[in-house]
C-alpha positions as CSV (number, residue, x, y, z in Angstrom):
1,X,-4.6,-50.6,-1.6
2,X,-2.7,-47.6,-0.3
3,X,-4.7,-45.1,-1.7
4,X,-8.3,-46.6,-0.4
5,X,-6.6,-46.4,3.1
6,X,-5.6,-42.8,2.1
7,X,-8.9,-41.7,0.9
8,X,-10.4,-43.6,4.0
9,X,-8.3,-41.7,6.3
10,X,-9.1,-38.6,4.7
11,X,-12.9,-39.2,5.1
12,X,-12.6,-40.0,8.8
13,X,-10.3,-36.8,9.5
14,X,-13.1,-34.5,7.2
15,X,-16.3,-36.4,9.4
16,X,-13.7,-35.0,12.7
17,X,-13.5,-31.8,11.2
18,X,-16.9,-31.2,10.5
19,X,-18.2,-32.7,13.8
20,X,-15.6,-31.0,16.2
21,X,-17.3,-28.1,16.5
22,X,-20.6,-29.5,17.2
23,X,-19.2,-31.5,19.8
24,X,-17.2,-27.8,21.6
25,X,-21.0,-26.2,21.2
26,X,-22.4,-29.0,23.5
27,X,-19.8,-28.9,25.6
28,X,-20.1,-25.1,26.1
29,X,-23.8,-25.3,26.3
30,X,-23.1,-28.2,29.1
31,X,-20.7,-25.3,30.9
32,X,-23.4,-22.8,30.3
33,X,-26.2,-24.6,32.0
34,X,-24.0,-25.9,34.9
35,X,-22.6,-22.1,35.4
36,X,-18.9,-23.6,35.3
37,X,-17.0,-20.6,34.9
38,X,-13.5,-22.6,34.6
39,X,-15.0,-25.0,32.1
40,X,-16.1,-21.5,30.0
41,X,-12.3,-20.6,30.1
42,X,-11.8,-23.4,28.6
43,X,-13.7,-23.3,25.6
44,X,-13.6,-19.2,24.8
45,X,-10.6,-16.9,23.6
46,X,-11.7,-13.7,25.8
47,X,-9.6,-11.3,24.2
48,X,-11.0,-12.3,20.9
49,X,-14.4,-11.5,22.1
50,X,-13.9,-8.8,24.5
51,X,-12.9,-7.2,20.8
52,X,-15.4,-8.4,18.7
53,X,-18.6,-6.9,21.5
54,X,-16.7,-3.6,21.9
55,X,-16.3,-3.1,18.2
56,X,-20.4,-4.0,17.7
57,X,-21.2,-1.9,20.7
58,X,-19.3,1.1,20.1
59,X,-20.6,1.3,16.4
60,X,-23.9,1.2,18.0
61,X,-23.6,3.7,20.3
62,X,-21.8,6.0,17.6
63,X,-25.4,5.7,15.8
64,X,-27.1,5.9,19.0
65,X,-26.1,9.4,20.2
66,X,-25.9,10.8,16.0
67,X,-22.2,11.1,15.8
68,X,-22.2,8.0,12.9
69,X,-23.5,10.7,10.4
70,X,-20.5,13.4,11.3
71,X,-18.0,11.2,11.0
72,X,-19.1,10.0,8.2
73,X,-18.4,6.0,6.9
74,X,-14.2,6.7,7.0
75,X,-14.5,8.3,10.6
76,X,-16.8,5.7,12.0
77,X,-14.3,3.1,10.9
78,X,-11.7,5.0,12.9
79,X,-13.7,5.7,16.0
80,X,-14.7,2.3,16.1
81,X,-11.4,1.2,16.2
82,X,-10.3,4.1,19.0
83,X,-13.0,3.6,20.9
84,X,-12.8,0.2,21.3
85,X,-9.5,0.4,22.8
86,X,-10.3,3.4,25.2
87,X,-13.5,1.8,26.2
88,X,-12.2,-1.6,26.2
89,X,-11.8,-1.5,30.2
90,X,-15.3,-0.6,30.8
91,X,-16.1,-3.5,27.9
92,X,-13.9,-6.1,29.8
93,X,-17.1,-6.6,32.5
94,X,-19.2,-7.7,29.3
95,X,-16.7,-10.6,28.3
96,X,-15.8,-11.6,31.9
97,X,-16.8,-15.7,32.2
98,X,-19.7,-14.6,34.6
99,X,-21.4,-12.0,32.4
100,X,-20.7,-15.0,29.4
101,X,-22.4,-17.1,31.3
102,X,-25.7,-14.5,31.8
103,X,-25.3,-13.4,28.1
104,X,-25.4,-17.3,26.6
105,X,-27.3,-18.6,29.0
106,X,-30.2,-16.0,29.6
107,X,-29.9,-13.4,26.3
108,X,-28.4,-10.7,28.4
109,X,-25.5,-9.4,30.5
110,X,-25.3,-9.2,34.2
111,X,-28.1,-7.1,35.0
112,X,-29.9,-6.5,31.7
113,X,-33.4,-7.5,30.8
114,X,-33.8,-10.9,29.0
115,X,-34.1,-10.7,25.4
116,X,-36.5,-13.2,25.1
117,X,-33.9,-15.4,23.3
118,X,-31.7,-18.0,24.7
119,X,-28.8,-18.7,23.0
120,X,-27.2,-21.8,24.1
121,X,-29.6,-23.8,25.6
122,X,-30.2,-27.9,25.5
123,X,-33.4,-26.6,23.4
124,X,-31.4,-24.6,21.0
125,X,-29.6,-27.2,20.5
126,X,-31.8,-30.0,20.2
127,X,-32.4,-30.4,16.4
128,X,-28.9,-31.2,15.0
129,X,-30.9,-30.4,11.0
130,X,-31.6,-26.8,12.2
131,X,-28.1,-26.5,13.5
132,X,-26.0,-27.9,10.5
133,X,-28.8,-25.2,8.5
134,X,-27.5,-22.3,10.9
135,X,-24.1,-22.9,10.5
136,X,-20.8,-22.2,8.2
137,X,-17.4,-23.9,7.6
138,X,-15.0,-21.3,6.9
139,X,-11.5,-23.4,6.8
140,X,-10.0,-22.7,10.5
141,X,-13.6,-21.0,11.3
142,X,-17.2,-21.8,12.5
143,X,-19.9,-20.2,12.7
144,X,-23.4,-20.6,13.8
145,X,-26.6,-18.9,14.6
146,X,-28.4,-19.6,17.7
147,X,-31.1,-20.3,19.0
148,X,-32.0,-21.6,15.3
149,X,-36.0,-21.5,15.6
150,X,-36.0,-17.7,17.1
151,X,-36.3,-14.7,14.0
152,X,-33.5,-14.3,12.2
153,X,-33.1,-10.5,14.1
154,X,-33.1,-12.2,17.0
155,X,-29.9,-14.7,16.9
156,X,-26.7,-14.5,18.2
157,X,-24.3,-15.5,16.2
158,X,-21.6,-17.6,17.1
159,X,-17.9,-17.7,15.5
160,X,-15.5,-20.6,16.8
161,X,-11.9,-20.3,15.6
162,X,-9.0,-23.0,15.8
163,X,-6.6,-21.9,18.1
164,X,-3.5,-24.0,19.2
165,X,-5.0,-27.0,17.7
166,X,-8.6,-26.8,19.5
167,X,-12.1,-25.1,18.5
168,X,-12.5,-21.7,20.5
169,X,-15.3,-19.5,21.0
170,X,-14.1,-15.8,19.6
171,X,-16.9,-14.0,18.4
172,X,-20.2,-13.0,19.1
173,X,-22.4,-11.2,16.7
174,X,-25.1,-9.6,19.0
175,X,-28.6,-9.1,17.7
176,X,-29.2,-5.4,16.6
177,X,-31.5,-4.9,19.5
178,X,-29.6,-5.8,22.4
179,X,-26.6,-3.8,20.8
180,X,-28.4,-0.7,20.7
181,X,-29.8,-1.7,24.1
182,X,-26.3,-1.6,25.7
183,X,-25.3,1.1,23.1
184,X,-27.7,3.3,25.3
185,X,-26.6,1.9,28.4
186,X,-23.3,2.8,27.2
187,X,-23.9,6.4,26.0
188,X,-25.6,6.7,29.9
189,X,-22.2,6.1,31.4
190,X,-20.4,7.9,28.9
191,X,-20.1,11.9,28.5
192,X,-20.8,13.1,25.3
């Protein structure tokens, strides 16, 4: 008898496991549409992902103004790395909860263009198949590609991590476009 209410409790705390971060994506796509900023802080580790866009947008702007091929694959590495750190105070506006709120909820920071793909949206999230397709368990990480019926080139994709016991947006893979679309922004801004 114990073990059936072992096994029993083990079921319900895997079903927990694998719903919990379903049930953080609504409620960020709930603090997304309602532009609630302190519900955002809530739900997203912004050092985490203030890293994870610098890194993506500095490697694109490396490729963007030709310096990828003189550093070559060791040096790129490197300058990623430096750059993101020198850069990061000019990449802080990007993972600010108002310009999350623009980027999630319209495909785009601040004052950038639309991308014509909106990733969390009630209609991205509608079809819980095409989400449990688009997504991956990785022990104490989740991620997911959003919205799930726009091109594959055109996602964003999503990383949730556990942190202090509770599911936390920390990453967020950018399509290639938009990166070498704030890549150029970027290298504007930038001297060379």
């Amino acid at each position: 008898m114990r073990w059936l209410i072992a096994v029993l409790v083990g079921a319900v705390l895997f079903v927990l496991y694998l719903v919990s971060p379903y049930l953080v994506l609504n409620r960020l796509s709930s603090a997304i549409e309602a532009k609630n900023a302190a519900a955002l802080n809530e739900l997203v580790d912004f050092p985490s992902v203030r890293r994870s866009l610098s890194e993506q947008i500095i490697a694109a702007y490396l490729k963007v103004t030709g310096k990828t091929e003189r550093l070559g694959r060791f040096g790129s590495g490197i300058a990623v790395g430096y750059g993101s750190s020198v850069l990061d105070p000019l990449m802080a506006k990007l993972a600010t909860p108002e310009a999350l709120l623009s980027l999630l909820g319209r495909g785009a920071p601040g004052g950038s263009s639309q991308t014509g793909a909106v990733p969390v949206s009630a209609a991205a999230l509608s079809s819980a198949w095409q989400l449990w397709s688009n997504s991956e368990y990785f022990g104490r990480r989740f991620s997911i590609s959003l919205p799930p019926q726009a091109p594959s080139a055109e996602r964003f994709k999503l990383e949730f991590r556990v942190i202090q016991w509770k599911w936390r947006l920390a990453a967020i893979e950018l399509p290639a476009e938009l990166r070498i679309r704030l890549a150029e922004e970027l290298a504007k801004t930038r001297p060379q």
